[in-house]
N, C-alpha and C positions, 0 to 999 in steps of 0.2 A: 504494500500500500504506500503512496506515496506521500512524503510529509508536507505541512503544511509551508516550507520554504522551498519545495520542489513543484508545489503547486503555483505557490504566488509567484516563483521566478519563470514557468511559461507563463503565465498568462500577463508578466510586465516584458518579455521578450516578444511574446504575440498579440496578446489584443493591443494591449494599450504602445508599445514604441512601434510594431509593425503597422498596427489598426488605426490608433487615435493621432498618435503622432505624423504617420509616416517617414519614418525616420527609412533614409537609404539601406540597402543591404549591407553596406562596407557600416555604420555606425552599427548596427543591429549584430556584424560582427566584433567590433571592437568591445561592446557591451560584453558579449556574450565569452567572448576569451578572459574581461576582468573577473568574469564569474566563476571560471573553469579554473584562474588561478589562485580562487580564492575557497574556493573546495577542496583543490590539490591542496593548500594550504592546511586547513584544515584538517586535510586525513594524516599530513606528515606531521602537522608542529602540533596539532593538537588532539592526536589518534580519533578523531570523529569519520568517521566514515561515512560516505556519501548516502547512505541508505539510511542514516540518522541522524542528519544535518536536518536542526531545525529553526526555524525564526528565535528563538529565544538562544541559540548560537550566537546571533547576529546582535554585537551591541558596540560601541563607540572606544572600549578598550581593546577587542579583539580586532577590530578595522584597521586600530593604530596600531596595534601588534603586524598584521597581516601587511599594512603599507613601509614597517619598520624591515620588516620581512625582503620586500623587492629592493628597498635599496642595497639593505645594507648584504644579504644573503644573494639576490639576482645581479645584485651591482645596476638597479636599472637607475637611468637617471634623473633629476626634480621634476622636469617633465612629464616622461610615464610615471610616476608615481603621482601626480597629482590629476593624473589622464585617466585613473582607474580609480581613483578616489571621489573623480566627475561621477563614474559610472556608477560605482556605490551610492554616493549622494542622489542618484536619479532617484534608485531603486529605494530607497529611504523616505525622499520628497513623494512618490507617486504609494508606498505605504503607508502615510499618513493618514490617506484617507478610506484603503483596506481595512486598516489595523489600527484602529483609533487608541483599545486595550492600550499599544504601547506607543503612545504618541512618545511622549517621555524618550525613550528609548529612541525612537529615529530625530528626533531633534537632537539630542546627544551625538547622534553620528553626523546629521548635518553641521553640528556646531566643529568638528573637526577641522581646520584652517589648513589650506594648501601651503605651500612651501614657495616661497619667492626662490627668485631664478635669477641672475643677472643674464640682463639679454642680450642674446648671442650677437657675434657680427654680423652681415648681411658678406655673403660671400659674392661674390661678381666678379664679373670680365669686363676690363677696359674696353674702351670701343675697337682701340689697336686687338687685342686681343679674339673678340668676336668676329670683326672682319676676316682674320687668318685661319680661324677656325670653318666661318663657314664658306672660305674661299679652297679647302680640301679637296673637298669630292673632283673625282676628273668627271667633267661635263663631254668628254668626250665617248663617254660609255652608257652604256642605259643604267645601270645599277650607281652610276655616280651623278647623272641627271638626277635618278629620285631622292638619292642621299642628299643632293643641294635643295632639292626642292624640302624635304622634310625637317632639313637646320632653318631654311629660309623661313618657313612654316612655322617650326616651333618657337624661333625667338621672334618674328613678325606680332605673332598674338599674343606672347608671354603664355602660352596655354601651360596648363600642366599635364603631366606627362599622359594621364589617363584620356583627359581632354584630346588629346592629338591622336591618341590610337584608336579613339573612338568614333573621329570624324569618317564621316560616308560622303560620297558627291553632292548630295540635296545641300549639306553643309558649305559648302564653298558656292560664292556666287563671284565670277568672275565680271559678270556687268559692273558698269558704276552704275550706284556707288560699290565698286569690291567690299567684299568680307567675308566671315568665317562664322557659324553659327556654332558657338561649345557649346556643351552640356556639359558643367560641372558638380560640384557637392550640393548635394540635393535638388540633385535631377534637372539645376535651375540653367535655364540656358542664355547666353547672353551676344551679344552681335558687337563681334571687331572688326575696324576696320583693315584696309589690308594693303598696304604698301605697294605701289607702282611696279619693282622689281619682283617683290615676292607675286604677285600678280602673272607676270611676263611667266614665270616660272610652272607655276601652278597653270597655267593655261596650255602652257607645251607639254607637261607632263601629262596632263588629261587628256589633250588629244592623242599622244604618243602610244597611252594604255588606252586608248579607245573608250575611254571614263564618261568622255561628252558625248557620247552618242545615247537615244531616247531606251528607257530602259536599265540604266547603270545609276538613275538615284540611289538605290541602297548600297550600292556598292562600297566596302570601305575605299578611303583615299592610298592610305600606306597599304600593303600589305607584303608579306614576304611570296617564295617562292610557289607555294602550296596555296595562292592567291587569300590564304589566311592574314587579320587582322595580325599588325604587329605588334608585339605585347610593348609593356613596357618595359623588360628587361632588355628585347631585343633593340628599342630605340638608345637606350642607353647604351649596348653593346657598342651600334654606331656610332655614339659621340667619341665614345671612349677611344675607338680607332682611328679617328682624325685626328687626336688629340696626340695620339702614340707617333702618327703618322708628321704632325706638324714638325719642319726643320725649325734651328735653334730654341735658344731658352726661351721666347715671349709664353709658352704652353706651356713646356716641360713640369714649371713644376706648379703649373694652377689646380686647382679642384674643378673640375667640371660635370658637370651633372642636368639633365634634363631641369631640373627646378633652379641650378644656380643661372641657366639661361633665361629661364624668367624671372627671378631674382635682375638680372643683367640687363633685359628689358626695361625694368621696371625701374633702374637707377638710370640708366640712359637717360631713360623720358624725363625723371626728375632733373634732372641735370641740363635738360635741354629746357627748363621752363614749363613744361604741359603741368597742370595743376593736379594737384592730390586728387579729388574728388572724379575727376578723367582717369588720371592712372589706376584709382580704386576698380572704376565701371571695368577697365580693358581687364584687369587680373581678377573680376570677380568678388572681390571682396565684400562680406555682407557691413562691415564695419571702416569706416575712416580709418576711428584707430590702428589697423592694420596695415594699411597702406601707407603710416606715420613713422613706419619703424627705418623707408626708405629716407625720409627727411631726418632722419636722427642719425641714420650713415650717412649721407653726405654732409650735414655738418660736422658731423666727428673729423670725414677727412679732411675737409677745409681747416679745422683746426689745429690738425697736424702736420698740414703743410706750410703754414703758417707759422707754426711753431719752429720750424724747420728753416725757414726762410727765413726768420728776424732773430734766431737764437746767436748770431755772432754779429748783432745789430746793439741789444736790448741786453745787458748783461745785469743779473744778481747779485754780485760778490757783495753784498754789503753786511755789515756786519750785524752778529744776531744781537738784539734787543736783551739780551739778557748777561753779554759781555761787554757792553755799556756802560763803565762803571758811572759817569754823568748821569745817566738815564734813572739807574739803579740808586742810587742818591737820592736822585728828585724824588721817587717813587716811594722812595722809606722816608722820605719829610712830608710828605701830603697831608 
């Protein structure tokens, strides 16, 4: 028979984040993996076995035990640990109104505070940088025309990786106004525009795979040789190979990755003036604030260069306040 925390956990995995919410399948897994690690949990640190896990298991010291657990036992980082503490808190917040019995008890867990983070840097590629990168592919081949067109593609829209492997024909309109129709996180779809070259590109390559012809809307755009969508490992594969592929240092030793080229995008545009609130629409973002983390790397670098430029200008050497003996005088007669 099943317990009463084996109950409530289908039906806040089904009716209510599948049913009420709608929440994507990729959230609906990430939920469902914090659960699975928190069961394993359970059977190892606290011999309760899955067949008698029950809600009164579940309380705000064992959550803080079980998130003390990832970091410090999984080594995960402040992020997934506060990424799975989301997922607890959901399932807490939407028991509230289950399990009234122990309201008590899930506010306890909601009152649990996530862990600050000092926020990362924004990784990117110089405009020198991106240019070399997507000047690789030999356009002299068929398989190096779609690899140009695909870089061209993925940094034109800043899309994310899933975003590009998912587009089909219907999605690209080559007329003006050009653009790209994604569907990103939560299923939500948004219309980029589409640069003049990357255009030129996208238009030879469709005709060349016979894409524009009536009948090939569904068709995906990329695909490998098995005329299968190409995943996102396999788009990464190809950066990574132009990357290998690039002569001298300007590549060598960058980080590059389908996301730091929209990361790369998206400091571009700032940096060229286009306003946050444009850069947010083009990358999707449901929140400004996200799109703020670009404006807080570019002043960072401005002010290091900066730093850099007037530090044999603008010199310190003055002496400290506290070997003053003048100073230290005045300061004991006040």
């Amino acid at each position: 028979m099943a317990t009463d925390f084996a109950t409530a956990l289908r039906r806040f995995l089904t009716s209510y984040l599948a049913g009420l919410r709608g929440c994507s399948p990729a959230t609906i897994a990430s939920y469902r993996d914090t659960f699975k690690l928190l069961i394993t949990w359970f059977r190892d640190e606290r011999s309760v076995p899955p067949a008698r896990l029950t809600l009164d298991h579940l309380t705000a010291s064992t959550v803080t035990a079980f998130l003390a657990h990832l970091q410090e036992g999984r080594r995960n980082s402040i992020a997934t640990r506060n990424q799975r503490l989301a997922a607890i808190s959901s399932f807490a917040t939407w028991m509230q109104t289950e399990d009234p019995a122990r309201m008590a008890t899930w506010q306890d867990i909601l009152a649990i505070p996530s862990k600050k983070q000092d926020r990362p840097a924004v990784e990117h590629l110089t405009v020198g940088q991106t240019r070399l990168l997507l000047a690789q592919p030999d356009r002299s081949t068929r398989q190096g025309r779609r690899d140009a067109t695909l870089l061209a593609t993925l940094y034109d829209t800043g899309a994310r990786v899933s975003e590009l492997a998912g587009l089909s024909v219907r999605d690209i309109r080559i007329q003006d106004p050009a653009l790209a129709s994604l569907t990103g996180k939560g299923s939500k779809t948004r219309h980029v525009p589409l640069d003049g070259s990357t255009v030129t590109l996208l238009a030879a390559y469709l005709h060349e795979r016979q894409l524009d012809q009536p009948g090939r809307e569904d068709h995906p755009v990329f695909f490998n040789q098995h005329r299968a969508r190409l995943s996102r490992g396999g788009i990464a594969w190809i950066i990574s190979k132009y990357q290998a592929q690039a002569s001298g240092p300007l590549l060598a030793g960058a980080t590059i990755s389908p996301h730091i080229l929209r990361h790369s995008k998206a400091m571009h545009l700032y940096e060229a003036g286009v306003p946050l609130p444009y850069i947010r629409d083009i990358l999707g973002h449901v929140e400004l604030s996200t799109t703020e983390i670009y404006a807080r790397a570019s002043t960072e670098a401005k002010r290091k260069a900066l730093e850099a430029a007037y530090q044999d200008i603008v010199t310190s050497d003055l002496p400290e306040w506290n070997q003053d003996a003048s100073l230290i005088d005045w300061l004991t007669n006040l």
